[in-house]
VEXBALO-704502 format. One record per residue (C-alpha): residue number from 1; x, y, z. Coordinates in steps of 0.05 Angstrom, whole numbers, plus 32768, in hexadecimal, padded with zeros to 4 digits. Layout:
   i   c1   c2   c3
 NUM    X    Y    Z
...
% end
This chain:
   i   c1   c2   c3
   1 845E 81B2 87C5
   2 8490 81E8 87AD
   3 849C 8223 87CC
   4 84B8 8260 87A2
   5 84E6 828C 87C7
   6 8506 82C9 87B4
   7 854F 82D6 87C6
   8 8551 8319 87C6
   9 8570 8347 8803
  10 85B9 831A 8809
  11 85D1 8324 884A
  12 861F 8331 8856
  13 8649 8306 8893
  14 8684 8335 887D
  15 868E 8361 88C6
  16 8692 83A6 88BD
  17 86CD 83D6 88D2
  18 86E9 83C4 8916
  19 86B7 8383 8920
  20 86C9 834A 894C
  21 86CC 830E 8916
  22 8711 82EA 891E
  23 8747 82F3 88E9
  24 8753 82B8 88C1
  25 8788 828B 88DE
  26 87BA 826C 88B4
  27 87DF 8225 88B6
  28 881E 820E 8899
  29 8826 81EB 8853
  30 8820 81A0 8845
  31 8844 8165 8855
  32 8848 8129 882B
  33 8845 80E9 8846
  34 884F 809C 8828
  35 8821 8078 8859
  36 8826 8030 8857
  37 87E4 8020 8830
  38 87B2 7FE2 881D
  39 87A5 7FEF 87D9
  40 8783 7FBA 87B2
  41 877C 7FE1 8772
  42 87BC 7FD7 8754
  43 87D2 8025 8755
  44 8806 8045 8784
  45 87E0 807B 8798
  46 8804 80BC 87C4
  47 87E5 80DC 87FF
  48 87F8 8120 8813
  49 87E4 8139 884F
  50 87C9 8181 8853
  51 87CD 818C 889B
  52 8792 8195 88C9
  53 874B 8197 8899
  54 872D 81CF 88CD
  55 8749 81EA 890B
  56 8727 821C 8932
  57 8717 8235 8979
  58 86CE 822F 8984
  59 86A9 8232 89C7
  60 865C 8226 89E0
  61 865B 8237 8A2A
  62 867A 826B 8A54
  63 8676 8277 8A9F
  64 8690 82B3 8AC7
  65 86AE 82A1 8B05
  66 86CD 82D8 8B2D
  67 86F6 8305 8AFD
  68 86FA 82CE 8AC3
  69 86D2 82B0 8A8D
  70 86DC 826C 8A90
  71 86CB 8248 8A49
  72 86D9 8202 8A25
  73 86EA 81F6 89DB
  74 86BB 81BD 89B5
  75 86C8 8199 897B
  76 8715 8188 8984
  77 873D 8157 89A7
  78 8745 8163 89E4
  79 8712 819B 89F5
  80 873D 81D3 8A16
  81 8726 8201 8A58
  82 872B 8239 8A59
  83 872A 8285 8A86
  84 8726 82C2 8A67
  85 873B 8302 8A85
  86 870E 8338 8A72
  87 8743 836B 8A88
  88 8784 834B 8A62
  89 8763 832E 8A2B
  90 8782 82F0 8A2E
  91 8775 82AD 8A46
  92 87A4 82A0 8A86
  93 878E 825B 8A9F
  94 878D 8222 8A6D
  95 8782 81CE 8A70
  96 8765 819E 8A4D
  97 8736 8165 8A67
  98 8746 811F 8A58
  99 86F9 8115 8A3E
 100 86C6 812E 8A1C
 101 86B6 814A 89D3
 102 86A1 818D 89E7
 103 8675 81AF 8A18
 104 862F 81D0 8A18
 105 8627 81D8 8A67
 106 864A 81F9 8AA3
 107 8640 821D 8AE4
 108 865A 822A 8B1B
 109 865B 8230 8B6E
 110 867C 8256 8B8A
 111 86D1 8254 8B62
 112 86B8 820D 8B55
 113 86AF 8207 8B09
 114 8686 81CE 8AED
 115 8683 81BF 8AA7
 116 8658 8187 8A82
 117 866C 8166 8A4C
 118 865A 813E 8A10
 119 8675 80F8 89F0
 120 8675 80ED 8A34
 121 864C 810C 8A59
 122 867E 811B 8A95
 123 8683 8145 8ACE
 124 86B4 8171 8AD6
 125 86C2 81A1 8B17
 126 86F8 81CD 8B0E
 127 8719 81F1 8B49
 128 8720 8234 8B1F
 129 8750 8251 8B59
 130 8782 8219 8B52
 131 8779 820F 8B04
 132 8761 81C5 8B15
 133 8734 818A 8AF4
 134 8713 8153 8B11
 135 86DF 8124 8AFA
 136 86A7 8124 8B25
 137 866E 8100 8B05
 138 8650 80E2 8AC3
 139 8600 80ED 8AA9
 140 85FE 80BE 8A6C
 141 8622 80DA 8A27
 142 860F 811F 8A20
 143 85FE 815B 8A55
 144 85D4 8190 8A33
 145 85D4 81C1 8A71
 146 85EF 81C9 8ABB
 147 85D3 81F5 8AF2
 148 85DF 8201 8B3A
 149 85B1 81FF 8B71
 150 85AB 8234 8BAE
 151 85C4 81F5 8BDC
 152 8603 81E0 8BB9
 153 85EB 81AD 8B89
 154 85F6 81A8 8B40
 155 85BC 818F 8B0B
 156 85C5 8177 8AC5
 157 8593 816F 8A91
 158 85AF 8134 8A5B
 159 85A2 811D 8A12
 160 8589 80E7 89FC
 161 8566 80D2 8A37
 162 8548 8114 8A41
 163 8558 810B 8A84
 164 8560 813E 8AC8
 165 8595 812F 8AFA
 166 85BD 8141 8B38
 167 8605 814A 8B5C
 168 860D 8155 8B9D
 169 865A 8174 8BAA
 170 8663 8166 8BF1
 171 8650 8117 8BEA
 172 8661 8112 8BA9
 173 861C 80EC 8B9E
 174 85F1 80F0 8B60
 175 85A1 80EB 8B5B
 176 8577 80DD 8B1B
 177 8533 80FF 8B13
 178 852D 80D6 8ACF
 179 8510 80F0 8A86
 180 84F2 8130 8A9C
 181 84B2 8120 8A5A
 182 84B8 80D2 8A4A
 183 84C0 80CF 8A05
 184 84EC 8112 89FF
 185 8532 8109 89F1
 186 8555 8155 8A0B
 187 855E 8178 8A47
 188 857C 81B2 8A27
 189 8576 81E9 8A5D
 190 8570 81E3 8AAA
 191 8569 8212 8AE9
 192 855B 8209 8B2F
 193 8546 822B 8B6E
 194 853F 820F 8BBA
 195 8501 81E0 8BA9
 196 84F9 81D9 8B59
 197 8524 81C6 8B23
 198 850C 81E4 8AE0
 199 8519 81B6 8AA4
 200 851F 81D2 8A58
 201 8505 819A 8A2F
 202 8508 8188 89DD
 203 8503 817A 89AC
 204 84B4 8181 89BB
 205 84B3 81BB 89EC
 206 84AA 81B6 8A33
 207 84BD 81DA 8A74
 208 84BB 81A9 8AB2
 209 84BB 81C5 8AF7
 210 84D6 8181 8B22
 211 84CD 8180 8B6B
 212 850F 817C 8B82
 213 8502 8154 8BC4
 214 84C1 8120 8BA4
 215 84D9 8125 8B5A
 216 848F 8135 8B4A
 217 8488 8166 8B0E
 218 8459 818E 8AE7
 219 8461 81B1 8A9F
 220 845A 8200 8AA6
 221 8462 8208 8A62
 222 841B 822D 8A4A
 223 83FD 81FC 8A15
 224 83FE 8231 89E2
 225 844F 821F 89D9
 226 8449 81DC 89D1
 227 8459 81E8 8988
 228 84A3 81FD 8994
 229 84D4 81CB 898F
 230 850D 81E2 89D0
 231 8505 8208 8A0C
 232 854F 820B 89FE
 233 8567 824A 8A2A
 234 855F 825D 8A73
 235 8575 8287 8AAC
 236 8554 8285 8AEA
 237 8563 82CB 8B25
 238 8545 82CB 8B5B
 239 84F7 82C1 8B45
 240 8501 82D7 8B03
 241 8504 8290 8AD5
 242 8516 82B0 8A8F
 243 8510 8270 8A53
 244 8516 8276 8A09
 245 84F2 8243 89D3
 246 8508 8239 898C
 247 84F2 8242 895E
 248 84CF 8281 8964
 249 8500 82B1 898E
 250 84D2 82AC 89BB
 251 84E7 82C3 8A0B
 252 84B3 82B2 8A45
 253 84C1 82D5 8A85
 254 84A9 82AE 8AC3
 255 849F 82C0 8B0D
 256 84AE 8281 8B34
 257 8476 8292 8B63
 258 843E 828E 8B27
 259 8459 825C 8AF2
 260 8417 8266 8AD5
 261 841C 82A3 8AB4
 262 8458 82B1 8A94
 263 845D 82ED 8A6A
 264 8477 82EB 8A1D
 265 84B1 830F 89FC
 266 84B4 8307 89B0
 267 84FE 831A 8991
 268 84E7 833E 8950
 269 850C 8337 890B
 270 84FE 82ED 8903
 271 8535 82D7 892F
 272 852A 8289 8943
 273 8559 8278 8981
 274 856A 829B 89C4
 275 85B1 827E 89D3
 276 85BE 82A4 8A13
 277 8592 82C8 8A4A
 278 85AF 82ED 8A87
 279 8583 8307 8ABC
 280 85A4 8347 8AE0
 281 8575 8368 8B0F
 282 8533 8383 8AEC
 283 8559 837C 8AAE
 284 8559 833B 8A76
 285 859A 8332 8A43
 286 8582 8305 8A08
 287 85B1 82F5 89CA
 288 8588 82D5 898E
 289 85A1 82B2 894A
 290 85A0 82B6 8915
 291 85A7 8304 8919
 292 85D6 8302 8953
 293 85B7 8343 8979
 294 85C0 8353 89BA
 295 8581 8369 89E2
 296 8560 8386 8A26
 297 8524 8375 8A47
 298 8513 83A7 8A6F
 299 84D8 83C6 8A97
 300 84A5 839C 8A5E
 301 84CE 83AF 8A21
 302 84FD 838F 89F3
 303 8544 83BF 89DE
 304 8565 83AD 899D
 305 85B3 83B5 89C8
 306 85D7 83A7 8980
 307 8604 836C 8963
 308 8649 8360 8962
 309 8646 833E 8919
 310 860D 831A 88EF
 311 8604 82D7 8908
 312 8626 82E2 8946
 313 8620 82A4 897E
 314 8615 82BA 89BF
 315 8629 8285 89F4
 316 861C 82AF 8A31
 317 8611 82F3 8A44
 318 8633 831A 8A84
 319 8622 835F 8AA4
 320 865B 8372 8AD0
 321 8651 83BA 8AED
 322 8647 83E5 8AB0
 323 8661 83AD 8A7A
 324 8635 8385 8A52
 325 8663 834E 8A39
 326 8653 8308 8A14
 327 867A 82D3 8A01
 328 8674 82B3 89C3
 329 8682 8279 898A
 330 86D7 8291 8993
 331 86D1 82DA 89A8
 332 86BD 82FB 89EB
 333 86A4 833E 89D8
 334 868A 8385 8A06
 335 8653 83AA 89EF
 336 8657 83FA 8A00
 337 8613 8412 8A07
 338 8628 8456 89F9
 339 8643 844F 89B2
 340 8614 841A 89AF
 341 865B 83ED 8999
 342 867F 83A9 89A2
 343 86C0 839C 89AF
 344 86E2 8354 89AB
 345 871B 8323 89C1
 346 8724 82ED 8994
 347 872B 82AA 89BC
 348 8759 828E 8996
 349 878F 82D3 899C
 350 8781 82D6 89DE
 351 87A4 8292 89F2
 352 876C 825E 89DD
 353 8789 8246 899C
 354 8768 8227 895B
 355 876D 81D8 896A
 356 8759 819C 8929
 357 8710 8192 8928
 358 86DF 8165 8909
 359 86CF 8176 88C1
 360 868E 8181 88AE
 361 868B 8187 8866
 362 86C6 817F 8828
 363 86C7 81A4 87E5
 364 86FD 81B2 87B5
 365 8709 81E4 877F
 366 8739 81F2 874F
 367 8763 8225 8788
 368 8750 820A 87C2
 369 8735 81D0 87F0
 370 86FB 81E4 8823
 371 86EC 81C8 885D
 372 86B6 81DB 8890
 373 86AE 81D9 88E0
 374 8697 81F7 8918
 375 8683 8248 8902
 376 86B5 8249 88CA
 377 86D1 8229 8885
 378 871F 8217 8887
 379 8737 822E 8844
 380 8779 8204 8828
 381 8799 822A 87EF
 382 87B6 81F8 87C0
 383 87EB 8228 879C
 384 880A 8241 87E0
 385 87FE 8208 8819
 386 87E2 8215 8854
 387 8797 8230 886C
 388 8770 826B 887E
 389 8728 8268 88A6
 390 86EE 8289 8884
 391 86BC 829E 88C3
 392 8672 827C 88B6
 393 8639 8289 88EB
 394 8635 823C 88E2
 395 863D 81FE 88D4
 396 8649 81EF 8880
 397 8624 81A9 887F
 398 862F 81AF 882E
 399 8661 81D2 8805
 400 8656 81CC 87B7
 401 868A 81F5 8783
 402 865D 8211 874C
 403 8692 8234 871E
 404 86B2 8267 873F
 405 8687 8261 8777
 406 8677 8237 87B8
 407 8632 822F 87D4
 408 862C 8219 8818
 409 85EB 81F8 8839
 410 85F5 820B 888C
 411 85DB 81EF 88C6
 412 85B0 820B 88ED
 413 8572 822E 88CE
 414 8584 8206 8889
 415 85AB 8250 8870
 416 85C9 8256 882E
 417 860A 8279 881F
 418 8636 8282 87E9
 419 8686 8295 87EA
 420 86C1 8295 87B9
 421 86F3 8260 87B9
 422 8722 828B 87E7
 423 86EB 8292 8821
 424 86DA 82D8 8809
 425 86A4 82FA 87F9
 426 8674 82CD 882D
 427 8628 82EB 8823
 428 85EC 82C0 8830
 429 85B7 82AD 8805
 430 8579 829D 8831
 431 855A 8266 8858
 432 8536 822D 8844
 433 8501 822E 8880
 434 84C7 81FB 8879
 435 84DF 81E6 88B7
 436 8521 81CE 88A6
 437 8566 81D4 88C5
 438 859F 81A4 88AB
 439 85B5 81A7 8862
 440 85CC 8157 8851
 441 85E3 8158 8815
 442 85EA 8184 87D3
 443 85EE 8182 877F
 444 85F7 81A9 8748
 445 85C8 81A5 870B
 446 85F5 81C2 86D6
 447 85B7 81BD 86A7
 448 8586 81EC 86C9
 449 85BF 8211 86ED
 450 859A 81F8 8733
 451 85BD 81E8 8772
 452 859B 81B0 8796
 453 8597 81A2 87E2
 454 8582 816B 880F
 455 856F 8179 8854
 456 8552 8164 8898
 457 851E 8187 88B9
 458 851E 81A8 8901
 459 8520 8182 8944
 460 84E5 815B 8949
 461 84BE 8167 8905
 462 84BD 813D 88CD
 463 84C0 813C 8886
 464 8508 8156 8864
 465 850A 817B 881D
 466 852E 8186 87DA
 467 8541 81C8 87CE
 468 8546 81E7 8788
 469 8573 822C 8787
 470 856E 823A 874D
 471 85A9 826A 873C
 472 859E 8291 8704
 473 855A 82B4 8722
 474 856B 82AE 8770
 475 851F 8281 876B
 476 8524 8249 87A2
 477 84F6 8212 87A1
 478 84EA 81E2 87DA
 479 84CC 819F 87D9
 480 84B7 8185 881C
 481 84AA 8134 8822
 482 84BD 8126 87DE
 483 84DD 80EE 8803
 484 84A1 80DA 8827
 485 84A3 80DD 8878
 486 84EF 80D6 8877
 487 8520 8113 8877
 488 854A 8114 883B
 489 858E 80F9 883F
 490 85BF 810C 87FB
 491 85B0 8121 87B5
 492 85CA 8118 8777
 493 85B5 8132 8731
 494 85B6 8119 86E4
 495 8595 8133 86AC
 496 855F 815A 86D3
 497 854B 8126 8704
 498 855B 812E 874E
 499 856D 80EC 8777
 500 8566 80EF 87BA
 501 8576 80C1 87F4
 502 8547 80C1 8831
 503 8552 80AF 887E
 504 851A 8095 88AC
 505 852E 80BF 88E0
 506 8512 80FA 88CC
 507 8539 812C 88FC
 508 854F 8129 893E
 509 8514 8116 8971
 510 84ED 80F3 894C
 511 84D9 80A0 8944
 512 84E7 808C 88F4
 513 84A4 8083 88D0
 514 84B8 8058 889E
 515 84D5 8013 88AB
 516 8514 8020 8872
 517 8523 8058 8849
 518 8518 8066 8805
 519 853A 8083 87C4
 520 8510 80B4 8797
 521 851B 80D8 8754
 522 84FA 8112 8749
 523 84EE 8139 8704
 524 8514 8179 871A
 525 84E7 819F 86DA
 526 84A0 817F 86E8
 527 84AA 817A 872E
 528 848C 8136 873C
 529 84AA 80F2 874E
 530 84BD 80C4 8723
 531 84C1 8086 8741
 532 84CF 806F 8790
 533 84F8 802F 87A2
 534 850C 800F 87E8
 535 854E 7FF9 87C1
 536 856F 7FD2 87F8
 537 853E 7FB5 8834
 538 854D 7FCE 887B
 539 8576 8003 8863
 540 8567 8041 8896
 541 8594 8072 886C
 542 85A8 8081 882B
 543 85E6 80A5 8836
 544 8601 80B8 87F8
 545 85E4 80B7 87AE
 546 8617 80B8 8772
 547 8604 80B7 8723
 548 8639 8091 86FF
 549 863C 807A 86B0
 550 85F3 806D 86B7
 551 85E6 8053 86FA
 552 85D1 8071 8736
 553 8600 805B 876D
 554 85E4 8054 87BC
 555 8605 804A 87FB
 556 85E1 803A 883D
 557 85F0 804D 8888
 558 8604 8003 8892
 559 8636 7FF5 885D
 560 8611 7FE0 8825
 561 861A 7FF2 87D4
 562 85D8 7FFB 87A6
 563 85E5 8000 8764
 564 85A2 801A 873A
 565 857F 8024 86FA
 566 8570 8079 86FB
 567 8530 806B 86CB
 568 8510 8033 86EF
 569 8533 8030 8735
 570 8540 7FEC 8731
 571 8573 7FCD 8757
 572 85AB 7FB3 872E
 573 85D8 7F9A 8759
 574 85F1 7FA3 879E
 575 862C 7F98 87C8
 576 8657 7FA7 880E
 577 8686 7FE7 8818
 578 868D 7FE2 885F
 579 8664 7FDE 88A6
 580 863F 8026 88A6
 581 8641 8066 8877
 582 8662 807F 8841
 583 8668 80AD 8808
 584 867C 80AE 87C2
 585 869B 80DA 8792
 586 86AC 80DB 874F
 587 86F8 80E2 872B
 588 8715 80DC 86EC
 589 8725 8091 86F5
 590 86E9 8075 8715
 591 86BA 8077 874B
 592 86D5 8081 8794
 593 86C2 8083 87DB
 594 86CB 8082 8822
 595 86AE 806B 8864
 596 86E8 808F 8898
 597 8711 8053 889D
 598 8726 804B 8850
 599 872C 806D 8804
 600 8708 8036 87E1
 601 86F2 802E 878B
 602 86B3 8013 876E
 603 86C2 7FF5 8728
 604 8674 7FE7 8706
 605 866A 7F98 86EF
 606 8648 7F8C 86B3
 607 8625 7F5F 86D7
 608 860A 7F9A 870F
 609 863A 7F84 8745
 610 866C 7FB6 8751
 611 86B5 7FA6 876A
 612 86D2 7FC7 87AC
 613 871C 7FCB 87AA
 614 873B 7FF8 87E2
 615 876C 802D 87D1
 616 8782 804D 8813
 617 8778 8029 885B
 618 877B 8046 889D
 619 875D 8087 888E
 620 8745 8096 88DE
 621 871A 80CF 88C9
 622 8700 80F2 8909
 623 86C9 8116 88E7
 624 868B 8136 8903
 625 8657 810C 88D9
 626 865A 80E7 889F
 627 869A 80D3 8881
 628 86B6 810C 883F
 629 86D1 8104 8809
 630 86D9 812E 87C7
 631 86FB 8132 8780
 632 8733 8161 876D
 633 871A 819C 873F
 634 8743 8174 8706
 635 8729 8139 8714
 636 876D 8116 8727
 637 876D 810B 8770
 638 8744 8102 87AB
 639 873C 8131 87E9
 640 872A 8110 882D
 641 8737 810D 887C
 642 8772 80E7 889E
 643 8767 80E9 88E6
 644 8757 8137 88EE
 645 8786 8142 88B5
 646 8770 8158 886C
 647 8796 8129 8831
 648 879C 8128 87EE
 649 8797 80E5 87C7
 650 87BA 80E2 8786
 651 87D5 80B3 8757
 652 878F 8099 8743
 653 878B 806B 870C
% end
């Protein structure tokens, strides 16, 4: 079915007068380097390096421990700590850890600091009055959440195994309470009191109250939630268990003493998440997304506090006396009830510096080359060298120049935005809904003027979509399942028909349907599908579709090369890029693509075989998903990621 949307009402991420967003940081010019390079396409081909593709400071936990706010950077090599003084402005204390990708969870008793990370999931405990690390423990690949207990004992809830868990300090011991739901994969918030840990469980909601001392458990979350895919937020004071579930907005307020009869707090506005909850006395500080408000519970109603900037992330909340403070993506802002105001400290002034990321997304136009990560777009100017950052409340999952324009599909709540080549003028377009979160993929149907998005649906559900923008009304049309009980990998476009790649794992949480994915055109003017093909058997992903002088070229999640007919959807001949994903692109000389480790070119066979020739080896790209890849404005060169670094690939023949 498709859904007609009206984009009317844009909404601006530009701050206002004295707002909190960083300013854009900026990097020095390129360097150009003759790397020593396997090239089996008889060409000599330069590489220039840009410098780093995105570098930012971005942050997803906080803990106050004393006087300080103690935080941890995510997404870069290595993850930096952290403590923020709240009177200086600045970050005094500083290490990194010798693990980890980033950090969702931390604590603390007494000065003792713990942090959990992810990729592994490791235990750190940091003595915060000597400015010490040590590893103290390991729960599996990823902690989701850390809490202490009354009697000196830390608990973890862990992803994938959904599991709840236990560290005991003073004999450095560990205990496993197991999946707190078989079957459910996230523990993604956790509290505890003297007899019952309190489990926040996705992606099919649950709240577990585990018997600390038999492990026995019960679900105290009223049936009439089961619908909601996280109880993703919690804070437990005293009696008062405070939990939020996405993704509705929705807060339930708990007294420990009746877990029966919790009482409902709805944000209003449509907001989906509750990042952060703080319990101070009789009062309750929520922060929700994707508004970014600051509110009060309070004696049975809900105060609108105000927001430090659209989109705003907040990480966690603190009351200190009189202060209201918050820490969020790179920023730790006050809020003065008086004026009703926020102030801010950018992180990455204060002493916590912008560090390479992972690249998310790659686009170039004829000024610049974009690159997304963490809450922002890294903007390279070609005429000048070097970079700017362009503030997103985001992540850019798809970047696609349209003109004089770029139109970005963001993760989460499947948001579309537009900007200008520079990184100005960011204003966002709408959401997709229908239950989707994760733009895949994007195209550009020059015929209908229609910009075309793949997606993946929320956390547990099922079913992605192709989305139609069309540009020249602001109409939006979704299609959900046009790719039949997969989500819906990459898109391409030629003359009017849509061809889309599916996954069988349909989003995060769920058990694939389908035994192999499929590849589908679809009539982008009569809406209907044209014809459906498993083109290669066993294939779980189709992870990039290209249309090339009359062929529709595939690639798979395992290395493998389909090369179709676009009427029929006959194969026409197949063959082996590498051991797992890649993308293509298309330049003036020929096909190209990449799976992280090399440049490589498809040359088409009159007999439907393509050739593989490499043209640049040892690419190391550390990037946050699939590998990227794009074409110069001009056509003459390639843009793509060398270790953290952005290059430019020229010489192409």
């Amino acid at each position: 079915m498709a859904l007609l949307i009206g984009c009317a009402g844009l909404l601006s991420a530009a701050a206002p007068a004295g707002a909190v967003i960083p300013a854009g940081t900026e990097t020095a010019g390129p360097t150009v380097t003759n790397p020593t390079v396997t090239n089996q396409t008889g060409t000599n081909p330069t590489v220039t390096n840009l410098g780093p593709a995105s570098a930012v400071t971005s942050t997803s936990v906080a803990e106050q421990v004393g006087d300080r706010i103690w935080t941890i950077t995510s997404g870069v090599s290595p993850v930096q700590v952290g403590a923020f003084d709240p009177v200086t402005k600045t970050v005094g204390t500083k290490f990194s850890l010798p693990t980890g990708a980033g950090a969702w969870a931390m604590t603390h008793l007494g000065t003792d600091l713990y942090i959990g990370l992810y990729t592994p999931g490791d235990v750190y405990k940091v003595d915060t009055t000597a400015g010490t690390a040590t590893k103290v423990a390991q729960f599996g690949s990823f902690i989701w959440s850390l809490a202490a207990t009354p009697d000196g004992k830390i608990v973890a809830g862990t992803y994938p195994d959904g599991g709840v868990h236990e560290y005991d300090p003073a004999t450095g011991t560990t205990r496993t309470y197991g999946a707190a739901v078989e079957g459910e994969q996230y523990v993604r918030s956790i509290a505890s009191d003297a007899t019952t840990i309190y489990a926040g469980v996705g992606t099919k909601a649950h709240l577990i109250a585990i018997d600390r001392v038999t492990g026995a458990r019960r679900d105290v979350l009223p049936a009439a939630y089961a619908d909601r895919t996280f109880v993703a937020t919690m804070a437990l004071e005293g009696t008062k268990l405070a939990v939020s579930l996405s993704p509705t907005g929705t807060m339930l307020v708990y007294d420990t003493s009746d877990l029966d009869h919790p009482v409902e707090v709805q944000t209003p506005g449509g907001d989906q998440y509750i990042t952060a909850i703080t319990i101070h006395g009789a009062d309750i500080y929520l922060g929700t997304r994707p508004s970014g408000t600051l509110y009060r519970y309070r004696d049975g109603a809900l105060t609108r506090l105000g927001s430090p900037y659209d989109g705003a992330y907040f990480n966690r909340i603190f009351v200190d006396g009189t202060t209201i403070r918050a820490e969020l993506t790179s920023q730790v802002v006050d809020f003065d009830e008086g004026t009703g105001t926020f102030t801010g400290t950018d992180l990455g002034q204060a002493g916590l510096p912008p560090a390479p990321e992972q690249a998310m997304a790659i686009a170039a136009t004829r000024t610049s080359v974009l690159v997304s990560g963490k809450a922002g777009i890294q903007v390279h100017d070609l005429a000048g060298g070097g970079s700017t950052r362009t503030f997103l409340p985001g992540e850019a999952k798809t970047m696609t120049p349209i003109k004089d324009q770029v139109y970005l599909g963001v993760y989460t709540l499947a948001r579309l935005w537009q900007l200008q080549p520079d990184g100005s003028g960011l204003h966002e377009l709408g959401q997709i809904g229908n239950e989707q979160t994760r733009p895949t993929d994007a195209a550009y149907d020059a015929r209908s003027r229609t910009w075309l998005l793949s997606t993946e649906p929320d956390y547990g559900k099922y079913n992605g979509t192709l989305v139609e923008q069309h540009l020249d009304s602001g109409e939006r049309e979704v299609h959900r399942g046009v790719v039949p009980d997969q989500s819906v990998r990459s898109v391409t476009t030629a003359d009017g028909i849509a061809y889309l790649g599916g996954a069988i794992r349909n989003s995060l949480g769920t058990e694939p349907i389908l035994p192999e994915a499929t590849v589908v055109a679809f009539d982008l003017r009569r809406n209907r599908v044209l014809w459906e093909t498993a083109a290669l058997p066993d294939a779980k992903t189709y992870a990039d579709l290209v249309f090339h002088r009359g062929h529709l070229y595939a690639t798979t999640d395992d290395g493998r090369l389909a090369v179709l007919d676009p009427k029929t959807g006959k194969l026409v001949g197949s063959t082996t890029v590498g051991t797992g994903q890649s993308v293509l692109t298309i330049a003036r000389s020929g096909l190209y693509g990449t799976d992280s480790k090399r440049v490589f070119k498809v040359t088409p066979s009159p007999a439907g075989v393509p050739t593989v020739s490499t043209v640049v080896d040892g690419l190391n790209a550390q990037i946050y998903s699939y590998p990227l890849i794009t074409t110069s404005a001009t056509g003459d060169a390639l843009y793509t990621i060398k270790d953290r670094d952005l290059v430019r690939i020229g010489g192409l023949r």
